[in-house]
N, C-alpha and C positions, 0 to 999 in steps of 0.2 A: 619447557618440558623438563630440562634437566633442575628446576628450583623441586621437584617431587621426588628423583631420587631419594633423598636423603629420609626424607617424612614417609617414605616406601617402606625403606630397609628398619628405618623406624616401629614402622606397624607387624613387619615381618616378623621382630624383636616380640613385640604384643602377641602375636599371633602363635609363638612359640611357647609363651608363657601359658598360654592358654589350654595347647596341649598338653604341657607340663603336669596342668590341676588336671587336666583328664586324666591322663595315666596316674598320676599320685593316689584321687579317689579310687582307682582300677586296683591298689595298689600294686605295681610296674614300674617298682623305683628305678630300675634300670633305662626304662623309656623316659622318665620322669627328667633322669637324670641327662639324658641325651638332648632332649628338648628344652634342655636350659644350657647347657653348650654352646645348641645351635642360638637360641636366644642371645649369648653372651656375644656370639658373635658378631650377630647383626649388630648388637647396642655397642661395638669396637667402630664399625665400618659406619655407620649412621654420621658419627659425628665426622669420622673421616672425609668421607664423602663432602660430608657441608663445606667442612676449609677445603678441599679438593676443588671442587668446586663456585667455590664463594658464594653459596646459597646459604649463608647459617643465618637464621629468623628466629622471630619469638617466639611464633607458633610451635615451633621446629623443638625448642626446649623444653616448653611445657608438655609436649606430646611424649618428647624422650624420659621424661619423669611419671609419665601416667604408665605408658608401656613396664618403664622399669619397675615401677610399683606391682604391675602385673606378674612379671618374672623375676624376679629377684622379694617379691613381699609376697603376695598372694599364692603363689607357688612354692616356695619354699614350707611356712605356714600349712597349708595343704599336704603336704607331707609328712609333717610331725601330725598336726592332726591326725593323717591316717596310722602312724604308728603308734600315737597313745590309741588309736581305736581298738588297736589289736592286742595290746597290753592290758587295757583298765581293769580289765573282768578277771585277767588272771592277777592283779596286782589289788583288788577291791574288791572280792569274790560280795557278791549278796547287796552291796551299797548301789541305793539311789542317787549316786551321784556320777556312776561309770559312764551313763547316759551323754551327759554333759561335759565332763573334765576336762574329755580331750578337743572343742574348742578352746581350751589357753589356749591352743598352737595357734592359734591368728593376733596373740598378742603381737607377734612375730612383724604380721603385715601391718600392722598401725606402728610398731614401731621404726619399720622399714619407709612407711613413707614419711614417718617425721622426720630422721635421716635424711631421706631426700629432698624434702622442703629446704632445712639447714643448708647441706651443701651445695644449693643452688644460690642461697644467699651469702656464702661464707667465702670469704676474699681471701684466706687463707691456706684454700684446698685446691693454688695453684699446681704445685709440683709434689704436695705431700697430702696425707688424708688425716680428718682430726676425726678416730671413733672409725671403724670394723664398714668399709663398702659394703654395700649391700649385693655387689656378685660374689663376694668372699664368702659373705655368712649365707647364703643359698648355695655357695657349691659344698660347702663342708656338712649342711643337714641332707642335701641330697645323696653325696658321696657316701655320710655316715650310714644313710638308709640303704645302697646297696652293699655297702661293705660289713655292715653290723646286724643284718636284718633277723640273721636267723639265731644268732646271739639275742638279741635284744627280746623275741619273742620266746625263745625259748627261759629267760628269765624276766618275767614279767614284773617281779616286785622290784628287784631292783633297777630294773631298767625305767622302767615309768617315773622313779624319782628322779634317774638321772636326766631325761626328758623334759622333766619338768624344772631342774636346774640350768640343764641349757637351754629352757627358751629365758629364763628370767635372766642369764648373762651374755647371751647373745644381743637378747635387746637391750641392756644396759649399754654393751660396748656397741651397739648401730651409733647412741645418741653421746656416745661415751665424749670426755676432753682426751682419750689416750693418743699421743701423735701416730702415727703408723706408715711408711714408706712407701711408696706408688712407684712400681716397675718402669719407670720413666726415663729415659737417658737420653741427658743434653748431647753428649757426648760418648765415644764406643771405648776410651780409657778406661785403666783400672781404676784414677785418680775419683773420687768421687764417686764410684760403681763399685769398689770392692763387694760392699754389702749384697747390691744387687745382683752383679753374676753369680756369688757365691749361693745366694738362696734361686736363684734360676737353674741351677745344677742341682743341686741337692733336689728338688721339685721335678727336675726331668728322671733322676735316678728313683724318685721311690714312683712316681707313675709308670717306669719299666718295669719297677719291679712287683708292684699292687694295682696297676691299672689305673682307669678313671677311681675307685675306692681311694686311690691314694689322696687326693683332694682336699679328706676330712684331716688329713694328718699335715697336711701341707699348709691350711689355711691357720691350724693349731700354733705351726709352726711359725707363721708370717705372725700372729701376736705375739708369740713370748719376745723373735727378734726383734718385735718391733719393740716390746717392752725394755728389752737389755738394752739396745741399743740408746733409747730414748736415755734409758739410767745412765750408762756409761760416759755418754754427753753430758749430763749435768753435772756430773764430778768433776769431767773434768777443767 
């Protein structure tokens, strides 16, 4: 009985995802964003559960990568989609291509699952991540959509481009080589944690003070550090 937990809490993850694109289509970024939370959470405790357990299987991996695909690619994707929906007309007044454009946003989920193929194969995304997780880059288009929504609609030209810049470097940095830090801790010292408490605080301070919105600004934040930090190391 207890080898299904895991592969449970697994599909729960899926099944969250699922709602996500409902609400997203609804546009209900808020629920949207909710139901990728609860998603995120399940895909914490799935694999917990496994080593908890000692039930971790092959099937068990592959399953966690098709769910995540769901919630973290399909969903995400689905959400830009619906906000270039609501832009294009005002950002492309009379053109036969408003129709369509705002499919790009599923570039997003093809390139969220090539990420995940990668980092199922890649021996080096023990303790650290190579290129942007893909619950990162879904909580920051989520987060963005209810924190910017009425900004974004209310300036339709320029927002559409911005939209359409951030799906082409989000999906860049999924399959990106940029090294990037993983909240991990061997150990609860500062020795080798500075980094990490320090952006664990800063992250708990601006969601007191912006809410779940805070997210988009958070995730923003976890690449530049990541990117300084990455610099600061090679010089020295």
């Amino acid at each position: 009985m207890k080898r299904h937990i895991p592969n449970t809490i697994t599909c729960c993850n899926l099944l969250s995802g699922c709602v996500a694109i409902h609400f997203a289509l609804q546009m209900h970024y808020d629920l949207a964003l909710y139901a990728i939370i609860i998603g995120a959470v399940f895909d914490f405790f799935d694999g917990f559960a496994a080593r908890l357990l000692g039930v971790s299987s092959p099937i068990g991996k592959e399953l966690d990568s098709l769910a995540d695909d769901v919630t973290f690619g399909v969903a995400p994707a689905t959400i830009v989609y619906a906000l270039l929906s609501e832009v294009v007309d005002g950002a492309l007044p009379g053109s036969s291509l408003a129709l369509y454009l705002p499919y790009v946003a599923y570039i997003i989920a093809a390139f969220s699952a090539l990420r995940l193929a990668k980092f199922n194969l890649d021996e080096r995304q023990t303790t650290s991540f190579i290129g942007l997780p893909t619950p990162a880059n879904t909580l920051f288009w989520a987060a963005l959509a209810v924190g910017a929504h009425q900004w974004l609609v209310a300036n339709p030209a320029c927002s559409f481009w911005l939209l359409i810049i951030g799906i082409v470097l989000s999906s860049w940095l999924l399959v990106s080589e940029v090294p990037m830090f993983a909240l991990k801790f061997k150990s609860f010292g500062w020795k080798g944690n500075g980094l990490r408490y320090v952006f664990a605080l800063v992250s708990i301070l601006l969601l007191i003070l912006f809410g779940w919105a805070a997210f988009s600004f958070i995730i923003i934040l976890y690449v530049l550090v990541s990117v300084i930090s990455n610099f600061v190391e090679s010089r020295a």
